[in-house]
N, C-alpha and C positions, 0 to 999 in steps of 0.2 A: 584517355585515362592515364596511359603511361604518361606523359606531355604535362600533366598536371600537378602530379606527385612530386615532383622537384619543385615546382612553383610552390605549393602548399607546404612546403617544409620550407624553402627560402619563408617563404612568408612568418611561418611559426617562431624561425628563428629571430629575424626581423622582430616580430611583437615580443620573444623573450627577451632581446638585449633593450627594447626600448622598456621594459618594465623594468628592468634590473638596473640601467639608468635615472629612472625616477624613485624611484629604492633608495639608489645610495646618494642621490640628490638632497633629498629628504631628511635620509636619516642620519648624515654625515654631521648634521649642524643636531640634533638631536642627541649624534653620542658625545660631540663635544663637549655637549651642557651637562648629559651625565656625567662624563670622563671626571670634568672639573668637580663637580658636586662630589663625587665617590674620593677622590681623591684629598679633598677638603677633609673630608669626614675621616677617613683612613688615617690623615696622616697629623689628626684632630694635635693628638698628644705632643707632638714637635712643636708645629704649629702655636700653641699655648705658648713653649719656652721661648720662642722666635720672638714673638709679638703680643704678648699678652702675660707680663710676668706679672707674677703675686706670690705672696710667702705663701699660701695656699693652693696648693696643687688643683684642688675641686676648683676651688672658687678660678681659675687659673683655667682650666677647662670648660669651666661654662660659659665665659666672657668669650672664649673660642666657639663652643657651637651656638651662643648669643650672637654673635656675628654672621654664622651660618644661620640658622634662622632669621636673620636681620634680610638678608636677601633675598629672602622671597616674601617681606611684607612689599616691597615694591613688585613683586611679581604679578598679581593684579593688575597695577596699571599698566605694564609693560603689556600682558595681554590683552587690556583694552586699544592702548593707544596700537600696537602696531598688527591687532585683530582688524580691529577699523580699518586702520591703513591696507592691507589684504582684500576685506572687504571689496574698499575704491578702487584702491590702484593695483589689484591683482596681487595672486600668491606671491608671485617670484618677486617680486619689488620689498615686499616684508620679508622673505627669508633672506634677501640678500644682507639687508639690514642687519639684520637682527645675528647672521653668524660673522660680519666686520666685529661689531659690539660687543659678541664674547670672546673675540679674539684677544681682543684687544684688553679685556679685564681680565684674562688668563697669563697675559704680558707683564701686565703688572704685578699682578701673585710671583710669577715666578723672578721677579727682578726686585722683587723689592726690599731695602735694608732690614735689618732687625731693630728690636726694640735699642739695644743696648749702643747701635749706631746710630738712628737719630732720632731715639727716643719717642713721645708720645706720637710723632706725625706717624708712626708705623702702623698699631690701630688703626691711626685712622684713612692713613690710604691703605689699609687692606677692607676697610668697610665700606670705602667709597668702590672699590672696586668689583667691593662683590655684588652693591645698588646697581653700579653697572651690567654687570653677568647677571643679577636678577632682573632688569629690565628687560634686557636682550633675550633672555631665557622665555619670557615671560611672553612673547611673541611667537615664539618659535613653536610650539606646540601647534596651536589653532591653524598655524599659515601651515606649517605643512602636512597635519592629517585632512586639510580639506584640501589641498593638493592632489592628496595620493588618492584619496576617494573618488574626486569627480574626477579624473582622469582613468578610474577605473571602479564604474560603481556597482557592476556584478558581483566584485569580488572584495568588497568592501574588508572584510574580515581580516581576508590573507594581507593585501597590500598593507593595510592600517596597522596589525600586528608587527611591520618592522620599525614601525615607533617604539616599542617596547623591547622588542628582538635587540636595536641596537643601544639601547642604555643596557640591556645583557652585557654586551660586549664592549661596550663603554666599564663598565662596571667589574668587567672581567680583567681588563689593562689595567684597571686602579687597584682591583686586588693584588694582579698578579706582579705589577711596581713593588706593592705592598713585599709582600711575600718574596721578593729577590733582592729589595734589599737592605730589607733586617736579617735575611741571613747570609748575604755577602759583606755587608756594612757594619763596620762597630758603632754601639751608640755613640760615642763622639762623632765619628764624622758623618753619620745621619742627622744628629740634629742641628749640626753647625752648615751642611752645605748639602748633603744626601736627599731632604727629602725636596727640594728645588728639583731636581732632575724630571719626576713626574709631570710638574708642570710647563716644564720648558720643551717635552713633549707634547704635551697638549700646544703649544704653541702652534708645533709643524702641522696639527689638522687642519686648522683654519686659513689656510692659503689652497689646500685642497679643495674643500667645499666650495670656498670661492669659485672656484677657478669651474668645479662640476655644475655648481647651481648658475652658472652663467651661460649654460648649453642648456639647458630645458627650458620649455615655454609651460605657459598656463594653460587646460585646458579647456578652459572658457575666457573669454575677455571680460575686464571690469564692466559692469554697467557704466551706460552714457551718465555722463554729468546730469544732464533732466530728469534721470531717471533714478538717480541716486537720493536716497532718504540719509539719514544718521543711523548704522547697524548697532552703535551704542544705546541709544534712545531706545530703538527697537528694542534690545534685547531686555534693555528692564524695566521697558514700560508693558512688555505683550509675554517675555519667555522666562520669568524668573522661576515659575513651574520646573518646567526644562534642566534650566541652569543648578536648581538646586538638586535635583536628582544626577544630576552629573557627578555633582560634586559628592553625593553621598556613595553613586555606584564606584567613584575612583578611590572612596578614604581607606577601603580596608590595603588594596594594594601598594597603596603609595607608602602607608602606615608601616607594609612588611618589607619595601625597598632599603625606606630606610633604619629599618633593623639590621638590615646585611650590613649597609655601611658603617653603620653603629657598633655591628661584633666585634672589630680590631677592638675598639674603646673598654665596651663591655668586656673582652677576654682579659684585660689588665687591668681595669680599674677596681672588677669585680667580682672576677675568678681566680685574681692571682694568675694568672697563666701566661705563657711566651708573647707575645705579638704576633710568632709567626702561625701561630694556632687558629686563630682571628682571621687574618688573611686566609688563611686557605679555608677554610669555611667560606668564606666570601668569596671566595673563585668560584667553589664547587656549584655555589647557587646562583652566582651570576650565568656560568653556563650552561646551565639551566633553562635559564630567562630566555638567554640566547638561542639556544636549540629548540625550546618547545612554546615557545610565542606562536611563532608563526605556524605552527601544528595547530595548536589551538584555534586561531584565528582561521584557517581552513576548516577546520572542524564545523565551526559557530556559523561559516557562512550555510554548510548544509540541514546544522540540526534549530538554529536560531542563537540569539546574544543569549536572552538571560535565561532558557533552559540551560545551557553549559556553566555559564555564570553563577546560577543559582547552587548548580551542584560543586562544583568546587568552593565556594562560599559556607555552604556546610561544613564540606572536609575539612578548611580552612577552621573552623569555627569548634569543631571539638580535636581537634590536632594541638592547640596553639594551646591550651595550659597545660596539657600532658609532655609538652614537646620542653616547656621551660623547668617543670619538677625533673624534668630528666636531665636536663643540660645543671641546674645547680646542685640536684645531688648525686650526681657522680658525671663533675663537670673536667673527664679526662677528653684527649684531643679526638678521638675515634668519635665518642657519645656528641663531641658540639660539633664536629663534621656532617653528623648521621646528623644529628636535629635541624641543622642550620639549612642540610641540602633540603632535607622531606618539604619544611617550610617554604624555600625556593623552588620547588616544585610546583608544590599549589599554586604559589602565585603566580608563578610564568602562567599557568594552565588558565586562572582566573583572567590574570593580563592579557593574554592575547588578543580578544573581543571587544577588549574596552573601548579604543580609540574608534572602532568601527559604532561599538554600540551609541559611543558619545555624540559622534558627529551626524547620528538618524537624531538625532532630537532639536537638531536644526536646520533653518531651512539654507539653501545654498546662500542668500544674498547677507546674514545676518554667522555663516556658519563658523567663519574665522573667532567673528569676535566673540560666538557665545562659548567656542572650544578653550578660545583662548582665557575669559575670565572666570569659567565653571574645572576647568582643568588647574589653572594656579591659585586659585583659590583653595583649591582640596588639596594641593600641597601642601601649600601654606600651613596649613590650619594641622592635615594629621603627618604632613611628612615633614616639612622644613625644621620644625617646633618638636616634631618626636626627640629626635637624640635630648635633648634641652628636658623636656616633658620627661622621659625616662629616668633622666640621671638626676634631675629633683623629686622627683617621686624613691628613687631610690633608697633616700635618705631618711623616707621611713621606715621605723622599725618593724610594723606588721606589714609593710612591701618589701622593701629591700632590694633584695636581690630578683624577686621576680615582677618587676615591675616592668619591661617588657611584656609578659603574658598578659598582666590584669588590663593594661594599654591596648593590647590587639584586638581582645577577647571584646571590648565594649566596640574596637572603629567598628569589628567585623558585625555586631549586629548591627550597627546603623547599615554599614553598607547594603547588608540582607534587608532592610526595610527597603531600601532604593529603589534593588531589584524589582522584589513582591509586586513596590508600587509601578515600575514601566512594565511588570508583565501585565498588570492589572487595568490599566489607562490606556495600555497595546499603542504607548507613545512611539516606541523603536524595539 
């Protein structure tokens, strides 16, 4: 018995570094794509004056998050095309791909001239590059929550939750960029060369992941060639069921992701308020996300997905227009910290179960691609398009200013149907 004891803790330890290894294999190439995403959106307002002038300041800002919406209408295919590819030729062959690819279009963001130096090509290679990032993005998802899953599928919940854990933390560096330096940085030199710096970090992640996703294996091998069908075909000839309730169980969270990113924007365009009031709101919730994903995702693996899902979906649901009457009439920096974090809260707690609950509604052989096209899709649609969606809806007089809430308040009952429906079909 004594003889043993050491062996069985060698052993334990041994299975915690090889999980903690496939952790951050995973989720390395995951917080990149947020990193860049948060960072976009944060730093939306420079961005505009860089590349996207207009004697119109709005009009000037939405051709900016036009562009960021612009990259996840190719996200879709990206999760077809390199879901598929996962599919055949194994997880690690798509993630490797697929974190070169956003390397390599975060390269460009961060080098690329301004408008007023070589004028209109600036546009448009910062939209060619971000077709790229939404390509590559657009893979990334499906190859490696079915990664972390079959490699460990007792524990579906915990593992899968640091897909979300690390866009926390992704989300947390873009804040917290944010918030050091608009108050270290005078506006002239943030907008002329300052907000470059964030991205030119994001650079250095991308040689990392490399370098870690090149030490892990898959933990099944692709099927034989004879035995290989089309997982495209498959998925939307036999799982569009499936697929749409994916996408609906993802809309409310993805909807309040990118409201965080969205608050820098929202604190100036339409509160009047500092920049750096924005940012730190956006820290506090990103960690959040960070810290209580993965709580969550333990949690769901012993009570179930959408028992937990369903109750934070509530709270989520009568929170979110009390939480925006609060933040526009008495929209001092304490009140949108308090509102912004409570919000980040639910979601982390809603988040954590997703990518687990998503990937039970596929079977192993079809599971990349159906993650990958049911997951960017529901970006797409409530998350990429939100910022853009909010600040035209804004512009109404009976919305206004709370048009974030009336926006939450509708994904989140779709999403509540989602649920209802997979507890109700006992799909996953």
């Amino acid at each position: 018995m004594t003889l043993s004891t050491p062996m069985n803790s060698q052993a334990d330890a041994t299975t915690k570094k090889n999980i903690t290894r496939l952790i951050v294999a995973t989720s390395v190439g995951n917080a990149l794509e947020w990193y860049d995403i948060s960072v976009y959106a944060y730093f939306a307002v420079y961005l505009s004056k860089a590349f996207f002038p207009a004697n119109d300041p709005t009009t000037s800002l939405l051709l900016t998050f036009g562009s960021f919406g612009l990259s996840f209408l190719i996200r879709p295919i990206g999760g077809i095309v390199l879901g598929g590819y996962a599919d055949r030729h194994g997880r690690k062959a798509s993630l490797m791909l697929s974190i070169v690819l956003m390397t390599f279009g975060t390269l460009v963001l961060a080098l690329m001239p301004t408008y007023q130096t070589i004028g209109i090509l600036a546009p448009i290679a910062v939209m060619l590059a971000r077709l790229v990032q939404g390509f590559s993005a657009g893979g990334e998802f499906g190859s490696s929550t079915a990664f972390l899953v079959e490699h460990m599928p007792e524990r579906r919940g915990f593992v899968a939750s640091w897909q979300f854990a690390s866009q926390g933390v992704s989300g947390l560096l873009g804040a917290g960029f944010g918030a050091l330096l608009t108050s270290l940085m005078s506006p002239e030199d943030l907008q002329s060369w300052g907000w470059r710096l964030p991205f030119l970090f994001g650079v250095l992640i991308g040689p990392v992941g490399i370098y870690i996703r090149n030490h892990v294996d898959d933990a099944t091998p692709p099927p034989a060639a004879e035995q290989q069908g089309s997982p495209v075909v498959e998925v939307f000839a036999r799982q569009m069921l499936p697929t749409i309730l994916a996408i609906g169980a993802l809309a409310v969270s993805t909807a309040v992701n990118y409201l965080i990113v969205y608050m820098p924007t929202y604190v100036v365009k339409t509160l009047n308020l500092a920049p750096s009031v924005g940012f730190t709101a956006a820290f506090a919730a990103q960690t959040a996300v960070a810290l209580l994903a993965p709580i969550a995702g333990l949690v769901s693996d012993k009570i179930g997905r959408t028992t937990h899902m369903i109750l934070f979906a509530l709270l989520l649901l009568v929170s979110i227009f009390p939480a925006f009457l609060l933040l526009t009439g008495k929209p001092t920096p304490a009140i949108i910290l308090l509102g912004v974090l409570w919000l980040g809260v639910l979601k982390s707690l809603y988040y954590g179960p997703l990518a687990a609950l998503m990937s039970e509604l596929f079977p192993p052989a079809t599971r990349a691609t159906g993650l990958g096209l049911s997951y960017n899709i529901g970006v797409t649609l409530f998350g990429g398009m939100g910022p853009a969606i909010m600040t035209w809806m804004g512009g109404f007089a009976l919305i206004g200013e709370l048009a974030p809430g009336y926006y939450l308040t509708a994904v989140c009952i779709l999403s509540l149907g989602a649920l209802f429906t997979i507890r109700r079909m006992r799909l996953a």
